[in-house]
matplotlib code that plots the C-alpha trace (Angstrom):
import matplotlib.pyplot as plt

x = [-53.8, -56.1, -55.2, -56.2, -55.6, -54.6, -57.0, -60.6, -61.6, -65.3, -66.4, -66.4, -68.6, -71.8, -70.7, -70.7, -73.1, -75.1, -73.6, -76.7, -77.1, -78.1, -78.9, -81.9, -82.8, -84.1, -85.8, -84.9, -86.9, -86.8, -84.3, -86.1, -85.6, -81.9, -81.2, -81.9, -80.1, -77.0, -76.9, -77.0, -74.2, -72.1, -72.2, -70.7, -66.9, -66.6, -69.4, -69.7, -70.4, -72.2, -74.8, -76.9, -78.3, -80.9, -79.5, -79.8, -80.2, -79.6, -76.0, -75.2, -78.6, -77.7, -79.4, -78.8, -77.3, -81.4, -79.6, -77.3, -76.7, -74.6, -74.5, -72.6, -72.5, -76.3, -77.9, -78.3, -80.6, -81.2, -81.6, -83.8, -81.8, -84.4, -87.2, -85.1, -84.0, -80.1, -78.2, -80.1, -77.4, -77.3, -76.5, -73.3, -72.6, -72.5, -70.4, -67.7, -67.2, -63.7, -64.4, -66.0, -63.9, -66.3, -65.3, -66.6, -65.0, -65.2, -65.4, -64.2, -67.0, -69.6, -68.0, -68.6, -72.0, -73.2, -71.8, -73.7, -76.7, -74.8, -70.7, -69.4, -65.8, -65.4, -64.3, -62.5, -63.2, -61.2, -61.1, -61.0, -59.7, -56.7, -56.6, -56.7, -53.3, -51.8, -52.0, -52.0, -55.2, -55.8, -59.2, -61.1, -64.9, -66.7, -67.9, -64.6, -62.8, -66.2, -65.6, -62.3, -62.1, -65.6, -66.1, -69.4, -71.5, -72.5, -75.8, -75.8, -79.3, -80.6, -78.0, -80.0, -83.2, -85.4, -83.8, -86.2, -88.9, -91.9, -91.5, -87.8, -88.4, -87.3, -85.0, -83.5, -83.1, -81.3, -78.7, -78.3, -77.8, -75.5, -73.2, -72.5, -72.1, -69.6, -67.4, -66.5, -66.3, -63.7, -62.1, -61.9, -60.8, -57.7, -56.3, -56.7, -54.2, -52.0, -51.8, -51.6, -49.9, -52.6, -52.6, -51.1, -51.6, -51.0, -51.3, -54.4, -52.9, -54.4, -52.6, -49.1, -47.7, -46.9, -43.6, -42.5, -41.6, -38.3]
y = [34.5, 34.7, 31.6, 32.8, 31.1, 33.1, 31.4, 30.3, 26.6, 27.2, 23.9, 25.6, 27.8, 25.6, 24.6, 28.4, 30.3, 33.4, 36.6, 39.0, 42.9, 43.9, 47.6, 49.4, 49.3, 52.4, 52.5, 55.9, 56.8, 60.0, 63.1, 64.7, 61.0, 61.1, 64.8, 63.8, 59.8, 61.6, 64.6, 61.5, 59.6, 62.4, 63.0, 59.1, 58.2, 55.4, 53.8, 50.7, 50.6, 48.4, 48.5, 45.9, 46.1, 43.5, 40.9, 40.6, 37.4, 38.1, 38.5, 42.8, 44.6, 45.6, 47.3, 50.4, 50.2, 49.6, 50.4, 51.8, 50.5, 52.5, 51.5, 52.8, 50.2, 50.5, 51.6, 50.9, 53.0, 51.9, 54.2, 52.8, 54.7, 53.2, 55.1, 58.2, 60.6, 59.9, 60.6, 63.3, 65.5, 64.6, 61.0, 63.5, 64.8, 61.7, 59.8, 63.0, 63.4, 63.6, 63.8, 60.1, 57.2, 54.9, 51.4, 49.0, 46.2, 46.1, 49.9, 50.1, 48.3, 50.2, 53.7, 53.0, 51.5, 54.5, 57.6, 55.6, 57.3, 61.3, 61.9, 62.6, 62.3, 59.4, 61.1, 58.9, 55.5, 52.1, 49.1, 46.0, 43.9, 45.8, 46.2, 42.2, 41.6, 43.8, 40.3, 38.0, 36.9, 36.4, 35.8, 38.7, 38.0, 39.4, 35.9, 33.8, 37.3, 37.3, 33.8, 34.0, 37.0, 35.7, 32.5, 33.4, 33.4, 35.9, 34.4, 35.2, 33.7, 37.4, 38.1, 37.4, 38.5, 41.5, 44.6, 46.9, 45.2, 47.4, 46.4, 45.1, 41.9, 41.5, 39.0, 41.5, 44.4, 42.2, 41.3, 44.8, 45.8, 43.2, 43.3, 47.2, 46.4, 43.9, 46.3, 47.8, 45.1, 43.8, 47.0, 47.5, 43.8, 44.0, 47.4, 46.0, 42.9, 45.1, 47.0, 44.2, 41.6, 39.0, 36.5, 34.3, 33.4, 29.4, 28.6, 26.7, 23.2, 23.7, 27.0, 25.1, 24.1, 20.2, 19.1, 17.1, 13.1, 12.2]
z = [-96.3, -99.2, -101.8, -105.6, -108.8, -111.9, -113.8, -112.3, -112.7, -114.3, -112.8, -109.6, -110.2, -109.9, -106.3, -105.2, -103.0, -104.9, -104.8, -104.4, -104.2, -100.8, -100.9, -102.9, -106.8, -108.1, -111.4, -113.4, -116.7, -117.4, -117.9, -114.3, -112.0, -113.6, -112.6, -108.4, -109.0, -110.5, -108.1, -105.5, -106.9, -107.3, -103.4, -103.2, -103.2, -105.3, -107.9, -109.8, -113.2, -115.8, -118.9, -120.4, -124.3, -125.7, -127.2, -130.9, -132.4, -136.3, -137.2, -138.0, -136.4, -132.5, -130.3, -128.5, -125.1, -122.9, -119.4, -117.4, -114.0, -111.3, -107.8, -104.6, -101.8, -100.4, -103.8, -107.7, -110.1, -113.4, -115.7, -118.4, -121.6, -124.3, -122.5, -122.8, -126.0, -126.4, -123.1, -120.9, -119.7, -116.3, -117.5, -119.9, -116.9, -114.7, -117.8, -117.8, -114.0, -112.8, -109.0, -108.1, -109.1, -111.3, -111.8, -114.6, -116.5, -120.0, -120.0, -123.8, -125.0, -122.8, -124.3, -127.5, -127.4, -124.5, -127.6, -130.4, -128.1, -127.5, -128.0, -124.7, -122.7, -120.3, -116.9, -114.0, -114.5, -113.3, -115.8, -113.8, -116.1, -115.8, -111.9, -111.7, -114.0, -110.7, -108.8, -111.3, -112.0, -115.8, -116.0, -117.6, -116.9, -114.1, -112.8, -112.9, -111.2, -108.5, -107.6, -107.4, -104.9, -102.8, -103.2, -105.0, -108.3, -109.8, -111.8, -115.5, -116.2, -116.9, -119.8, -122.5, -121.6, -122.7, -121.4, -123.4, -121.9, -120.8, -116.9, -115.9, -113.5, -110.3, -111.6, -114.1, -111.5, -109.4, -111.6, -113.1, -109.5, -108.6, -111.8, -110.9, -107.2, -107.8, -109.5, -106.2, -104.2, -106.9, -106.6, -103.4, -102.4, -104.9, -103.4, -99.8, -101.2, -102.7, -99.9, -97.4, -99.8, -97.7, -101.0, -102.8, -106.5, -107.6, -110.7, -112.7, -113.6, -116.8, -117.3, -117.4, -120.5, -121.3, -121.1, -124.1, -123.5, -125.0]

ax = plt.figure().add_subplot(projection="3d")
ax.plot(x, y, z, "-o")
ax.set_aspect("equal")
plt.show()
């Protein structure tokens, strides 16, 4: 039986083994790479979802979403969205699919940074944050919910780096990739426990409310 906590002790997470994409990173950056990626993701049954956007260090000036990362279980391609005009319509088409389930966490925010670049109607897509209050986990970041699940980190030293950079590092692809990837594996772990009930949640000491002395 798998033992889970509803809320992840974050001093855990130094102790953990890497979590690492193992499958193949493709770099897309223009409308013709995206039109053969997206035909190829289409043909897959489930995807994982994520974007990244350069962080902005002066308080009201954003950027516009940089990438958008979609993996299936051996693959990721980045599509490099500040090398492109707007949304190229296979990325529309992609965004607006109904047939392949696409899983992301976050999704809201993603949405309304992705139409900021072309309008568009999100098709079938899972939030994870929500699939994870099915078995009581309360945690809503990728990492804590990852290391909860696995036993693994996912790294974050990436996050703030330059994703409109003229050449994305190895570094950078790799946790692109492995942020999408993680979506399914999330997904997919939390409808085999629901299915199998194989867990058990305890609750984070921290999470329970002091008694008062009298």
């Amino acid at each position: 039986m798998k033992i889970l906590t509803d809320l992840y002790d974050k001093n855990k997470l130094s102790t953990l083994p890497r979590a690492v994409f193992p499958g193949r990173i493709y770099i897309i950056q223009t409308a013709q790479e995206a039109e053969r990626a997206v035909n190829y993701l289409l043909s897959q049954s489930i995807l994982g979802f994520d974007t990244e956007t350069r962080p902005s260090f002066r308080k009201g000036h954003p950027h516009s979403t940089a990438l958008l990362q979609v993996a299936c279980h051996e693959a990721c391609f980045l599509f490099r969205l500040n090398l492109m005009e707007g949304l190229p319509a296979p990325i529309v088409r992609l965004l607006q699919d109904n047939s392949v389930t696409k899983v992301g966490l976050s999704l809201h925010d993603d949405f309304h940074c992705l139409s900021r670049r072309a309008k568009f109607k999100p098709g079938t897509f899972i939030e994870l944050q929500n699939e994870v209050k099915r078995i009581g986990i309360k945690d809503m970041s990728l990492q804590k919910i990852y290391a909860n699940l696995f036993g693994e980190k996912i790294a974050k030293n990436q996050q703030l780096s330059n994703w409109e950079a003229d050449v994305l590092s190895p570094g950078q692809q790799l946790y692109a990739a492995t942020d999408a990837w993680a979506c399914i594996r999330i997904h997919e772990e939390i409808t085999r426990l629901i299915l199998t009930q194989d867990y058990k949640i305890e609750i984070n000491e921290q999470d329970i409310p002091e008694t008062r002395q009298r």
